[in-house]
LUMVEXDREN-221579 format. One line per 8 residues: for each residue x, y, z of N, C-alpha, C. Coordinates in pm, 1 decimal. Example, Ala and Ser with C-alpha at 12.3 -4.5 7.8 and 13.67 -1.06 7.14 Angstrom:
BEGIN
1319.0,-569.0,780.0,1230.0,-450.0,780.0,1320.0,-330.0,780.0 | 1285.0,-225.0,708.0,1367.0,-106.0,714.0,1290.0,3.0,787.0;
END
This chain:
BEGIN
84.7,-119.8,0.0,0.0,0.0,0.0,88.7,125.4,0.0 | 58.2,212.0,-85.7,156.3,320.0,-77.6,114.1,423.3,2.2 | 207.5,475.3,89.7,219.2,615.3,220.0,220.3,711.6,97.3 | 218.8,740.9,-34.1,256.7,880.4,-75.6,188.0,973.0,-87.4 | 128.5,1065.1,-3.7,52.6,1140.2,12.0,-4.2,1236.9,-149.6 | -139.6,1215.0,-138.9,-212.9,1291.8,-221.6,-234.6,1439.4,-224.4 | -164.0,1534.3,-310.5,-156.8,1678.4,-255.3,-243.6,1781.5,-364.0 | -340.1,1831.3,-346.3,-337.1,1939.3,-427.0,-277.1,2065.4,-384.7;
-237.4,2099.2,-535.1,-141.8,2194.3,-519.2,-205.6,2359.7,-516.5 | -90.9,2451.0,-475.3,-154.9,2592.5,-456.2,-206.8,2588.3,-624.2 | -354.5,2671.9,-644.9,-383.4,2722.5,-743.4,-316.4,2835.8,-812.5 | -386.1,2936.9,-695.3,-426.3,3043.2,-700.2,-297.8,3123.7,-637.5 | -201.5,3109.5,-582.9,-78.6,3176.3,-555.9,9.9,3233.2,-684.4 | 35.4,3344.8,-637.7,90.1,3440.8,-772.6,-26.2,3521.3,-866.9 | -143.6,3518.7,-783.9,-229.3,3574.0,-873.9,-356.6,3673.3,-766.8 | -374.9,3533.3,-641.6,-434.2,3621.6,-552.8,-374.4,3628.7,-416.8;
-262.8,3572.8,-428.6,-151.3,3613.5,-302.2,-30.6,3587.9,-370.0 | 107.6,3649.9,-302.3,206.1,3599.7,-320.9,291.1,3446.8,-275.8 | 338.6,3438.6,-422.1,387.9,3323.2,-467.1,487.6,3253.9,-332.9 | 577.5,3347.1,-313.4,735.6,3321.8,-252.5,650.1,3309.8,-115.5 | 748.7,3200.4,-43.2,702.5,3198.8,135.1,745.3,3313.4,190.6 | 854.8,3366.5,168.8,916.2,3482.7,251.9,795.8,3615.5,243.9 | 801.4,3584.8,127.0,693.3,3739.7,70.6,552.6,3747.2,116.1 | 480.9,3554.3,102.9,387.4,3563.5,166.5,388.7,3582.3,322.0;
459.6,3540.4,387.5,471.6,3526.8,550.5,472.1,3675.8,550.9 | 553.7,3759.8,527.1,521.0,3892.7,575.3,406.5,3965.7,524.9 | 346.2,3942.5,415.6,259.7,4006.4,341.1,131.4,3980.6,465.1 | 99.9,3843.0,487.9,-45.5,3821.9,575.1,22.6,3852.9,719.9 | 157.6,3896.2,764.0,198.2,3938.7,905.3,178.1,4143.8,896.9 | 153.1,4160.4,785.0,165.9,4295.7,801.9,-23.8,4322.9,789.9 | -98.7,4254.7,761.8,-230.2,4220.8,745.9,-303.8,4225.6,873.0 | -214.2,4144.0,976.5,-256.0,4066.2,1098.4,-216.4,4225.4,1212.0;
-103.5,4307.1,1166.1,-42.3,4383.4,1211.9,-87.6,4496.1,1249.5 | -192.7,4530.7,1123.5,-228.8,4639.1,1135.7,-249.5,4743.8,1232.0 | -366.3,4663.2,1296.9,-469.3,4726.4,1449.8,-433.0,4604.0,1550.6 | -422.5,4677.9,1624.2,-372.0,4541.0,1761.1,-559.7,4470.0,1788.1 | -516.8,4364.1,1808.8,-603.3,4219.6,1803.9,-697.4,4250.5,1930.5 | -814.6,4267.5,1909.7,-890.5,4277.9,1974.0,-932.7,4154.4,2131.3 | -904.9,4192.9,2264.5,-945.6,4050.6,2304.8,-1051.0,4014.7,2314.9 | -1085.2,3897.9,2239.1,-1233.3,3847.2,2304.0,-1248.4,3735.1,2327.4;
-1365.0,3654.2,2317.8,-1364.3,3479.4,2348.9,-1347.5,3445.0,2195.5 | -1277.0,3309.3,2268.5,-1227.1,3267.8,2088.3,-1383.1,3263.2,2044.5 | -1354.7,3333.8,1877.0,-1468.3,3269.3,1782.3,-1513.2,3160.7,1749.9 | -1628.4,3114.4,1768.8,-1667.9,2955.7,1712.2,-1690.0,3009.7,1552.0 | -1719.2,3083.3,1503.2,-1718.2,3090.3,1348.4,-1651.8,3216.5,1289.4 | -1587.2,3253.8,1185.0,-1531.8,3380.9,1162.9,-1630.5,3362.0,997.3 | -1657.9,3467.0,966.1,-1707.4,3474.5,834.2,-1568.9,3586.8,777.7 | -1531.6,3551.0,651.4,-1389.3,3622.9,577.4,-1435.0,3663.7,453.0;
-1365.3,3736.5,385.1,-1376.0,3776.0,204.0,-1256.1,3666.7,173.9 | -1281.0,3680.6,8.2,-1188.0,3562.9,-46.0,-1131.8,3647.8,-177.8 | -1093.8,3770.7,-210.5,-1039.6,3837.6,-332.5,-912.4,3815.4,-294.0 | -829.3,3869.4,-373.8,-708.0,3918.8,-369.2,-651.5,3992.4,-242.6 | -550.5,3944.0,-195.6,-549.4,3981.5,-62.8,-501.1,4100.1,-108.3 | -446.2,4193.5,-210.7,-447.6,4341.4,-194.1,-573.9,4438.2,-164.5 | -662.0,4325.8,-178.5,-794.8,4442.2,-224.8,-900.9,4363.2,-88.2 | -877.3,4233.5,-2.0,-971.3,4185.0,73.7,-855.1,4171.9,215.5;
-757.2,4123.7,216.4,-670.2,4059.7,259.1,-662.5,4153.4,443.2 | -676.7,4292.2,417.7,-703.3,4397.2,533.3,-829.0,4365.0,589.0 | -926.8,4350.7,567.1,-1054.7,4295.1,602.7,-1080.2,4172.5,637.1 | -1020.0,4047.5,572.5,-1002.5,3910.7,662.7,-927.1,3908.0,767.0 | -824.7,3959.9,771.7,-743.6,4000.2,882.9,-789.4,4010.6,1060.0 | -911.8,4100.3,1000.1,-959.5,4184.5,1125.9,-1029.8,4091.1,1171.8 | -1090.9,3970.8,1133.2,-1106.9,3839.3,1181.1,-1036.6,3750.1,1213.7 | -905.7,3724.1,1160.6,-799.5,3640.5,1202.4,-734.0,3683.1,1277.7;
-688.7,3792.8,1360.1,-594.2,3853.1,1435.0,-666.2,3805.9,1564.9 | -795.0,3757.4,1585.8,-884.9,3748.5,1709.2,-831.8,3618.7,1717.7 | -766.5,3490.0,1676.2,-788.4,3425.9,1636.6,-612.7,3337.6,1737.3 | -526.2,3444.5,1706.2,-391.6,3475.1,1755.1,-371.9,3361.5,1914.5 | -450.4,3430.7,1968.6,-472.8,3394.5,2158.3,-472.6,3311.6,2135.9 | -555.0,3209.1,2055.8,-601.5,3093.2,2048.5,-554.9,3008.8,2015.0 | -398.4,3001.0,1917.2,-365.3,2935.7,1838.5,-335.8,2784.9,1874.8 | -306.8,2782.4,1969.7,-257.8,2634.4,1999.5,-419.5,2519.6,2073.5;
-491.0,2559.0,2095.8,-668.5,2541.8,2143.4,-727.2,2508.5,1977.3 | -702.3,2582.2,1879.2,-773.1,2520.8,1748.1,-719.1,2457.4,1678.4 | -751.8,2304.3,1650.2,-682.8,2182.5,1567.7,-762.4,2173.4,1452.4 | -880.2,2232.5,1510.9,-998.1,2144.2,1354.7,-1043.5,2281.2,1289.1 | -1033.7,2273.6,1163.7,-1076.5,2355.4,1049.8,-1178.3,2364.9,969.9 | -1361.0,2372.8,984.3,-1426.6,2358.7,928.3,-1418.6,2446.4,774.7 | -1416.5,2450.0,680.9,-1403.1,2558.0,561.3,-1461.9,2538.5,482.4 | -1564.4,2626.1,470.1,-1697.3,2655.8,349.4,-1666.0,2803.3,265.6;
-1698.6,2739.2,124.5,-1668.5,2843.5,49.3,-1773.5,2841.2,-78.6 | -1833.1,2899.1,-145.9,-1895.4,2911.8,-311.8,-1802.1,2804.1,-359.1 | -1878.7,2756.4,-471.1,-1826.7,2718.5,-623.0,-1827.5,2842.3,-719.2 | -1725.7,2881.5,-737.2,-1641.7,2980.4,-894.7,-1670.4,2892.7,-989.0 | -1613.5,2789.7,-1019.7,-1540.0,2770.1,-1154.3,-1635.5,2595.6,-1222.8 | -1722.7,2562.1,-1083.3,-1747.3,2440.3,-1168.2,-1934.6,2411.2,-1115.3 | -2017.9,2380.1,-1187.1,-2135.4,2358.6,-1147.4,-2149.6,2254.0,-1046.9 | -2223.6,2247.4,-923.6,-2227.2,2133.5,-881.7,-2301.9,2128.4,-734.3;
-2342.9,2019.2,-769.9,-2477.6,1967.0,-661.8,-2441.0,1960.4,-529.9 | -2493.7,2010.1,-435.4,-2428.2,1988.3,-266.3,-2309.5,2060.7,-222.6 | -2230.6,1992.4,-154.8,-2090.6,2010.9,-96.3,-2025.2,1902.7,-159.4 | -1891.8,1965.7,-207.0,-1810.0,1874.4,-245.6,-1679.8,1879.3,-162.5 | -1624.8,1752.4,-86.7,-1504.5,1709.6,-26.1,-1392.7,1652.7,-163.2 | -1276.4,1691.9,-119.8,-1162.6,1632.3,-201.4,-1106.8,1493.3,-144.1 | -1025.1,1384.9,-217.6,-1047.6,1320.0,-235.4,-838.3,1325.7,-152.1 | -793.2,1393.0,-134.3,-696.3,1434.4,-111.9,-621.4,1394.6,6.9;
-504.9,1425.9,20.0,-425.9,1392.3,211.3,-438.0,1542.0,236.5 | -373.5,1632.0,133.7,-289.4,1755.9,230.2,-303.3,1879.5,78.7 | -373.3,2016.7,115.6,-384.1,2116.1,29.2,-238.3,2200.5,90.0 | -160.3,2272.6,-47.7,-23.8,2318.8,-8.5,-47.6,2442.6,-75.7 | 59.7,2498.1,7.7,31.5,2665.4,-20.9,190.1,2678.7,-18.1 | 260.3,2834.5,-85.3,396.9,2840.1,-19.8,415.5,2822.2,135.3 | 361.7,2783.8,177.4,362.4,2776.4,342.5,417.6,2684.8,357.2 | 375.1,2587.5,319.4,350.4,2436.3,347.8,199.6,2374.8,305.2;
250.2,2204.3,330.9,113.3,2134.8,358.2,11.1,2171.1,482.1 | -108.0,2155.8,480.7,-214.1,2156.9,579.7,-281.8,2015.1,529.2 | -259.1,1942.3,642.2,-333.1,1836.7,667.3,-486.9,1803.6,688.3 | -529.1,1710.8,604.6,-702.2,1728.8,572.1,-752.2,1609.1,682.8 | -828.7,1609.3,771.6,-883.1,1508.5,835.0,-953.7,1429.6,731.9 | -893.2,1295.3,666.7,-905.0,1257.5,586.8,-1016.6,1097.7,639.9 | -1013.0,1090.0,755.8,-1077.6,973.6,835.9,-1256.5,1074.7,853.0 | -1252.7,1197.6,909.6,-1406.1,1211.6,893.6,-1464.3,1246.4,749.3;
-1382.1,1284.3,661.0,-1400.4,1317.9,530.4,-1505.1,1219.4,473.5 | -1388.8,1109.1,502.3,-1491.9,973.5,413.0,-1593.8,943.7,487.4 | -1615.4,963.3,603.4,-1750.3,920.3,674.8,-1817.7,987.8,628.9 | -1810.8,1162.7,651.6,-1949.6,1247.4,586.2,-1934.5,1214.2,412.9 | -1844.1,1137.0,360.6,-1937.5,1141.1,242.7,-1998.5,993.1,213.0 | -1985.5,931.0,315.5,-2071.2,775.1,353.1,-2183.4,849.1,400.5 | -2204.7,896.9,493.8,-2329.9,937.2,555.0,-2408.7,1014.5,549.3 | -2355.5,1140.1,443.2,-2458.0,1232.8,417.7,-2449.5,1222.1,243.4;
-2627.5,1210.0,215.8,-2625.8,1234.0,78.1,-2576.8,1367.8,1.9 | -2588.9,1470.5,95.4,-2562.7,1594.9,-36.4,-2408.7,1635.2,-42.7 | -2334.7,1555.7,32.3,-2200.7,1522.3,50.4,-2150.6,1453.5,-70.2 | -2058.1,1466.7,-165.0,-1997.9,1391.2,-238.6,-1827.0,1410.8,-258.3 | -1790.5,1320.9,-359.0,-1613.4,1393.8,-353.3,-1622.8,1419.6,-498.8 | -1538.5,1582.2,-460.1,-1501.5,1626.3,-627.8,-1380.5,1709.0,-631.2 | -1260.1,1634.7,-710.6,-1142.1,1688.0,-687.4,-1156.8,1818.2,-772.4 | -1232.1,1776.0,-874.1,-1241.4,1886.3,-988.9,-1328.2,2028.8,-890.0;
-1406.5,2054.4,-833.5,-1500.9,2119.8,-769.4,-1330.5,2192.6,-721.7 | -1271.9,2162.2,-649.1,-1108.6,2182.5,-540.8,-1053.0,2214.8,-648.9 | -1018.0,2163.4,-754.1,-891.5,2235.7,-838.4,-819.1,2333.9,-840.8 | -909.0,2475.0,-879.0,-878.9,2589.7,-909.3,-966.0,2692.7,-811.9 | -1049.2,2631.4,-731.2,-1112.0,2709.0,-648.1,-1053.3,2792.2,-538.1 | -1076.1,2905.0,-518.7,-983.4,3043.4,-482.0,-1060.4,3108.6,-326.9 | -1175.5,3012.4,-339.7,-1239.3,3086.2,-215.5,-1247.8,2994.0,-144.6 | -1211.3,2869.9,-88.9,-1127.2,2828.0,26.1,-970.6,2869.5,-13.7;
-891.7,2848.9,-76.7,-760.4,2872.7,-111.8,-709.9,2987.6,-33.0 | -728.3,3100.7,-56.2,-713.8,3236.2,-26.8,-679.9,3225.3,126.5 | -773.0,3130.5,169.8,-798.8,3119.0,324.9,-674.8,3063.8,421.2 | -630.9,2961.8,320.9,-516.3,2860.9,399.1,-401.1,2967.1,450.5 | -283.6,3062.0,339.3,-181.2,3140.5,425.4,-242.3,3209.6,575.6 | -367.9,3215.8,578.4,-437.1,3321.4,698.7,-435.6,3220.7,797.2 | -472.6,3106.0,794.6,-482.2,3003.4,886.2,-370.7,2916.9,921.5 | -272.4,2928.2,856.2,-109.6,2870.0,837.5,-95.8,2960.4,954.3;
-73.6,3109.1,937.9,-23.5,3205.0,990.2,-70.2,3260.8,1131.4 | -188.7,3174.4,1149.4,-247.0,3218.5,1306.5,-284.0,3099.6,1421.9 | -277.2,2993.9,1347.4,-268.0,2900.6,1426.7,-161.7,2780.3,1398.2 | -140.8,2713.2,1518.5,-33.1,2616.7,1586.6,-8.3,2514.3,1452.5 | -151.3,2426.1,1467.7,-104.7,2309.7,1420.1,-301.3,2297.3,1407.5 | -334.8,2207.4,1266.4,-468.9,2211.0,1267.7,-452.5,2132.6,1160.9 | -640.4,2056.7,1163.3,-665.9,1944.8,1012.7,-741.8,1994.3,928.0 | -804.7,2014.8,836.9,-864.5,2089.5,736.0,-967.6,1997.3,684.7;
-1136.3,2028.0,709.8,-1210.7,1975.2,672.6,-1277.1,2087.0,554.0 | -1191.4,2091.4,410.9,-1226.4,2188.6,315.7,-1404.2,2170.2,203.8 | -1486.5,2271.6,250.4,-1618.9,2227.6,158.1,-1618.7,2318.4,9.6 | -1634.6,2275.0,-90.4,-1664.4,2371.9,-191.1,-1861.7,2351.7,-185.3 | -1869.8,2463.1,-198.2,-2048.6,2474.0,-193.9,-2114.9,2513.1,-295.8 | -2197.2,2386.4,-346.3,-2295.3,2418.7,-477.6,-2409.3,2456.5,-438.9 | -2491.4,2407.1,-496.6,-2697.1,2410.9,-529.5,-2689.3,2318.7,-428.4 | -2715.8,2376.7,-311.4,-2735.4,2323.3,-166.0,-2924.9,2406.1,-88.0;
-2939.5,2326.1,2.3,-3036.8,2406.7,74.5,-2995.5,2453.1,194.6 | -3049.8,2579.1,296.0,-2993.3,2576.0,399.4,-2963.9,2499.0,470.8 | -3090.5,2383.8,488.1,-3133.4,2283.8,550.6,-2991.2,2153.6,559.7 | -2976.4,2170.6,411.0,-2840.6,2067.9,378.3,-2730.7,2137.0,419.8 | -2665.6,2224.4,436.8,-2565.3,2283.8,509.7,-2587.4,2303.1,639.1 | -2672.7,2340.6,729.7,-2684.0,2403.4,818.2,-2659.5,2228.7,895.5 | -2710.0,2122.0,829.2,-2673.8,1986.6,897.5,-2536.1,1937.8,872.2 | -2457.6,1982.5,781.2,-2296.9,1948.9,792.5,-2216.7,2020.2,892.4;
-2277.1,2161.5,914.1,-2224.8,2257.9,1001.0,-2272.3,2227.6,1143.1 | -2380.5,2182.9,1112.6,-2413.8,2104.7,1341.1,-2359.3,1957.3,1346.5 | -2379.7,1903.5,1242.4,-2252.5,1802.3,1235.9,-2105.6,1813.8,1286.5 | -2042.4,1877.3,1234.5,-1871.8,1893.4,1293.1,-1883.3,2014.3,1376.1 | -1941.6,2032.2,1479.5,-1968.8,2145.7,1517.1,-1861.1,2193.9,1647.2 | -1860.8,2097.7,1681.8,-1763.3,2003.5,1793.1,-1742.6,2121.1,1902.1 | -1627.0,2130.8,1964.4,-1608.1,2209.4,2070.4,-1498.4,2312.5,2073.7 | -1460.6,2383.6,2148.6,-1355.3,2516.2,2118.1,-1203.1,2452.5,2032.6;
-1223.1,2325.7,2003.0,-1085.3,2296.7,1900.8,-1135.8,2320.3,1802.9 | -1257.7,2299.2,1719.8,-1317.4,2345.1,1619.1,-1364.9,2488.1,1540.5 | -1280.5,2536.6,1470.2,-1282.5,2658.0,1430.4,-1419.9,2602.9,1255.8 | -1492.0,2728.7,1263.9,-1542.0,2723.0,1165.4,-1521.4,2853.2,1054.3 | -1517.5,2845.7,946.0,-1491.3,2944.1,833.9,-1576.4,2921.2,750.8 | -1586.2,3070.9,666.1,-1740.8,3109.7,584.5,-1664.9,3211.3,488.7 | -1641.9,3166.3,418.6,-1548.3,3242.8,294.8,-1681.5,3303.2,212.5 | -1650.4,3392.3,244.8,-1751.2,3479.8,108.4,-1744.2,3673.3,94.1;
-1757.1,3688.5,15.9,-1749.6,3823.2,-44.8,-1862.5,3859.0,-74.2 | -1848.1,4036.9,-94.9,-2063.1,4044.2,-42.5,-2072.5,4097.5,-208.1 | -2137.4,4244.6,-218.3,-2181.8,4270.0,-352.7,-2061.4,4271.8,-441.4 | -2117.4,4296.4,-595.1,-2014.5,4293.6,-696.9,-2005.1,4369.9,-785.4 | -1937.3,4416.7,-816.5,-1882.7,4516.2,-955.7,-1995.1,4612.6,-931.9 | -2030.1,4722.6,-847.6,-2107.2,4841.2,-851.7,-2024.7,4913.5,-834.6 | -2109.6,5087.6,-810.2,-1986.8,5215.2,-806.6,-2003.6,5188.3,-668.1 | -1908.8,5295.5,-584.0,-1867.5,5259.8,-426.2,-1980.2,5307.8,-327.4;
-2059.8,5409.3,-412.9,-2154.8,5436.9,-313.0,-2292.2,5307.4,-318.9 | -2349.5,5299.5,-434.1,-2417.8,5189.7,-426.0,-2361.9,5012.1,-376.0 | -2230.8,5003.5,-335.9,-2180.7,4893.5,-278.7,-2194.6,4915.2,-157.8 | -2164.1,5042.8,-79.6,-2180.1,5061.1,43.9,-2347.1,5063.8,85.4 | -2438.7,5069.4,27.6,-2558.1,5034.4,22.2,-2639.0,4913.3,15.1 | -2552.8,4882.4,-64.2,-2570.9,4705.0,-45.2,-2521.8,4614.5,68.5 | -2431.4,4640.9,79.9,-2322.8,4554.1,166.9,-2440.1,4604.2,308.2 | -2424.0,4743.4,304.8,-2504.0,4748.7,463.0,-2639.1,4697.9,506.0;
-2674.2,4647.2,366.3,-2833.4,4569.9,357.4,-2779.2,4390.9,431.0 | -2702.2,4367.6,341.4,-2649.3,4227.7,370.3,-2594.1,4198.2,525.2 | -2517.8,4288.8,544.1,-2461.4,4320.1,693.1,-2601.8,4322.5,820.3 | -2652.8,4373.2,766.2,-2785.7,4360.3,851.8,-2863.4,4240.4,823.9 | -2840.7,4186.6,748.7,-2957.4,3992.1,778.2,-2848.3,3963.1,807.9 | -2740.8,3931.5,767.2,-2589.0,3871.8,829.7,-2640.0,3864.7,996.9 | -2605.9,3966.0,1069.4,-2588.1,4053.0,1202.6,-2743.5,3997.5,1279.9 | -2873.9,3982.7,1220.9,-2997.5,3956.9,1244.7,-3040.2,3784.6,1233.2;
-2939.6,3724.3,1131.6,-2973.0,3617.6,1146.3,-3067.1,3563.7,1067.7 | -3060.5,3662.7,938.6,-3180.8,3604.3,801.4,-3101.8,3604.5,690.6 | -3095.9,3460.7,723.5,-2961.5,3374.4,572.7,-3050.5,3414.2,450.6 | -3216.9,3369.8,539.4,-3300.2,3339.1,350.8,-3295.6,3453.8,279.7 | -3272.0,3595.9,366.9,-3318.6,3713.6,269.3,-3180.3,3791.4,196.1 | -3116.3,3700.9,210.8,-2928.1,3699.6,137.0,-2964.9,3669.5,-3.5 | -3012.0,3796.9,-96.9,-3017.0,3751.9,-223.0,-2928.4,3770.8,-278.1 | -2939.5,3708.4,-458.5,-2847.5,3699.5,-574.9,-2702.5,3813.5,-531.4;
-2768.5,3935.3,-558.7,-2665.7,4049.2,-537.9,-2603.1,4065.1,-386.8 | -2623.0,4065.4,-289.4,-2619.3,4049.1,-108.9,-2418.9,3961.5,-148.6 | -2373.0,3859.1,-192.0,-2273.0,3787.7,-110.4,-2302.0,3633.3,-219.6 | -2164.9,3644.9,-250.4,-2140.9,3547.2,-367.5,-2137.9,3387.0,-268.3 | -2123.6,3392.2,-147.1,-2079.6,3271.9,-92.8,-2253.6,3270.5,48.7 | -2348.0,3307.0,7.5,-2484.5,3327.1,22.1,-2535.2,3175.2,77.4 | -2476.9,3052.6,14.8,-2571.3,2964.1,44.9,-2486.8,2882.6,142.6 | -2343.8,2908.4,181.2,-2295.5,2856.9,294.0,-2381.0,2925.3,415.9;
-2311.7,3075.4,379.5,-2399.3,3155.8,502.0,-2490.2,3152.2,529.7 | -2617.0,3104.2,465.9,-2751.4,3110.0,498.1,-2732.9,2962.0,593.9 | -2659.4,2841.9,581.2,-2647.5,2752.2,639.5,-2625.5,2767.2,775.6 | -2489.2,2826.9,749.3,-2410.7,2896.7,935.4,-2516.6,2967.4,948.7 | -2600.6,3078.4,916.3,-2667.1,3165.7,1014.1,-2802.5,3067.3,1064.1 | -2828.9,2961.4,995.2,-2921.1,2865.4,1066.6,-2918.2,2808.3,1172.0 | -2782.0,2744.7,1123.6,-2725.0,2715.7,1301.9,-2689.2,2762.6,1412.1 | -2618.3,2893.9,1335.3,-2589.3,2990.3,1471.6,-2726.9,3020.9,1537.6;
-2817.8,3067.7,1506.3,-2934.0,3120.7,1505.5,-2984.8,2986.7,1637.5 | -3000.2,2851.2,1571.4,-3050.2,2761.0,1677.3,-2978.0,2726.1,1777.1 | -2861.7,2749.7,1765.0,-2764.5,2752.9,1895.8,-2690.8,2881.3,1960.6 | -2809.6,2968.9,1904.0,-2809.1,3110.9,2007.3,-2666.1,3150.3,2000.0 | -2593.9,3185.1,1900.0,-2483.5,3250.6,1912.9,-2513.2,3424.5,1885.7 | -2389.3,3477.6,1957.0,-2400.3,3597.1,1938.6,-2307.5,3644.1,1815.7 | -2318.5,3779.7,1762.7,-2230.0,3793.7,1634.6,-2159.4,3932.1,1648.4 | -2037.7,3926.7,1611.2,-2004.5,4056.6,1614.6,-1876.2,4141.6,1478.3;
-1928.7,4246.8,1445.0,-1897.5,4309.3,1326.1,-1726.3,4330.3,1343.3 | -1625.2,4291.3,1266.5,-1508.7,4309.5,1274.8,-1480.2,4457.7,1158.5 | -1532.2,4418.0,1049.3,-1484.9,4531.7,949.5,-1567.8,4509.6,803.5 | -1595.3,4621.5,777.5,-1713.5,4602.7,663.5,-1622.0,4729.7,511.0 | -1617.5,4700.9,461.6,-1541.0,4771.3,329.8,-1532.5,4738.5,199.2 | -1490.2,4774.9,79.4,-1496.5,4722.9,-5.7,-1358.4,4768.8,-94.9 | -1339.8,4749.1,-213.7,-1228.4,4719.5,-304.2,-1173.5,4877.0,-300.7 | -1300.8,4963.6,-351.8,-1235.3,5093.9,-347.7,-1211.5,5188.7,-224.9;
-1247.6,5108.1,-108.2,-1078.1,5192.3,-24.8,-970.6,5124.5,17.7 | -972.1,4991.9,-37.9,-794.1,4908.7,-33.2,-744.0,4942.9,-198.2 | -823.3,4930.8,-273.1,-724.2,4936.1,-374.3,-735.2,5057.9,-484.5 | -835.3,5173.6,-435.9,-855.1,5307.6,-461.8,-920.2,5328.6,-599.6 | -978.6,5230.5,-653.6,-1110.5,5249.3,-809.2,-1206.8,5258.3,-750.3 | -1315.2,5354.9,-771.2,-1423.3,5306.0,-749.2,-1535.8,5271.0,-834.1 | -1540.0,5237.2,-970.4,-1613.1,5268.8,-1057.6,-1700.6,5154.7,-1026.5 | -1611.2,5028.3,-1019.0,-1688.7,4905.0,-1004.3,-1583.4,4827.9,-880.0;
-1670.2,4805.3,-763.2,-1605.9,4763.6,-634.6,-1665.8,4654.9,-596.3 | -1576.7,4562.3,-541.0,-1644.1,4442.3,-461.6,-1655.5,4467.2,-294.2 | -1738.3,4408.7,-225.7,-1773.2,4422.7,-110.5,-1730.3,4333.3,12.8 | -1669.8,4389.0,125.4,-1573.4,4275.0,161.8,-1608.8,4301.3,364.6 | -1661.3,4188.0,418.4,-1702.4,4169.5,547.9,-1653.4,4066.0,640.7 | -1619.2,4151.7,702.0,-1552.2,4019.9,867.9,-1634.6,4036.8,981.2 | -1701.7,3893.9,1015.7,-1756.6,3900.1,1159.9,-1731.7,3752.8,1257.3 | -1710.4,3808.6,1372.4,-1691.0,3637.1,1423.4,-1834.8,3624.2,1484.7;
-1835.8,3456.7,1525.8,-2009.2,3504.2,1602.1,-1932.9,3374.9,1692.1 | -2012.6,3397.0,1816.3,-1954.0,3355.5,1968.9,-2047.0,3250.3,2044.6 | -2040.2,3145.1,2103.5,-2110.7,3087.2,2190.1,-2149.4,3142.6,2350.2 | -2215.8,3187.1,2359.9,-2277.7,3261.7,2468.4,-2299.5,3187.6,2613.2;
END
């Protein structure tokens, strides 16, 4: 039987982060750097943006820096993100040992993997779904960089119902080793004042706890979140706003801006 570990490789490095380890390690340390780290109780869920860390990378931050205290307490990695690049039914798990970044490998809990896709139907494996997908990807240098040592249970998210997510997410829900992540980015390509209009619509069912009224335009990664805010919602978590912004004041266009939100939400 062969030990040789199954790896997918970085995609998306050199395009929406830097390539080189040196360059990345300081790039997401000057990110983390910014504003000193707020203390609070570790987050049971952080919701992040997934662009280009020139233009999102300040705004995920302000969620991961909370995250710091904690580092050696979180082993398990829940990670939900949209499907970009490929159509597809449910949640898809990879089929994989270990996703690599210039960092290094991150190790995939590869023993509950195959159970949830034995046991839940809207669960399947699709390496192709993982390939090139950028909105878990984006995520890994941030999570390399703030915590100890951890396993990576990575979801790409199709044509799901809340109902079907919100049961994978009370599924691994587990206890303060369990970190959960919600990769998504809010409105798209508008001018900056009508993004800031939007986003503050979305920010408010976000913050309130109404996944269903997260429409088309609201947040490209909509049908994870409507999942997490189901659960949070039945297990009474509280939520709190880290940083709400968009493309044109990190990367100074505003003609057409994307919309970019950090919140952790807390067990009470």
């Amino acid at each position: 039987m062969s030990n040789i570990k199954q790896i997918r490789p970085s995609a998306v490095s050199g395009m929406f982060y830097p390539n080189e380890a040196d360059v990345l390690k300081n790039h997401i340390s000057d990110f983390l750097q910014e504003k000193r780290s707020e203390m609070t109780e570790v987050p049971k869920v952080i919701i992040v943006p997934h662009a280009g860390t020139v233009y999102s990378g300040s705004i995920a931050a302000a969620a991961y820096r909370t995250l710091l205290q904690y580092r050696h307490i979180i082993r398990k990695v829940v990670l939900l993100g949209p499907a970009h690049r490929v159509y597809l039914n449910g949640l898809a798990l990879p089929t994989v040992d270990q996703f690599q970044t210039p960092l290094g490998g991150i190790n995939l809990d590869t023993k509950t993997i195959k159970k949830l896709v034995e046991e839940l139907p809207q669960i399947s494996f699709s390496d192709q779904a993982h390939a090139e997908e950028h909105s878990l990807e984006v995520q890994l240098p941030f999570l390399q960089e703030v915590l100890a040592s951890f396993r990576l249970i990575p979801f790409v998210v199709g044509d799901a119902t809340q109902n079907e997510v919100a049961d994978v997410i009370q599924r691994l829900w587990g206890g303060d080793e369990c970190l959960i992540v919600i990769s998504t980015d809010l409105s798209h390509f508008h001018s900056y004042d009508k993004a800031i209009q939007l986003d503050a619509l979305a920010a408010g069912h976000i913050e309130s706890f109404q996944g269903e009224k997260l429409g088309g335009d609201s947040a490209c990664g909509r049908i994870p979140l409507r999942g997490l805010l189901q659960a949070a919602k039945q297990r009474r978590l509280s939520i709190k706003r880290f940083d709400l912004r968009n493309s044109g004041d990190t990367s100074g266009r505003k003609d057409q801006v994307v919309g970019y939100g950090a919140w952790g939400l807390f067990e009470t």
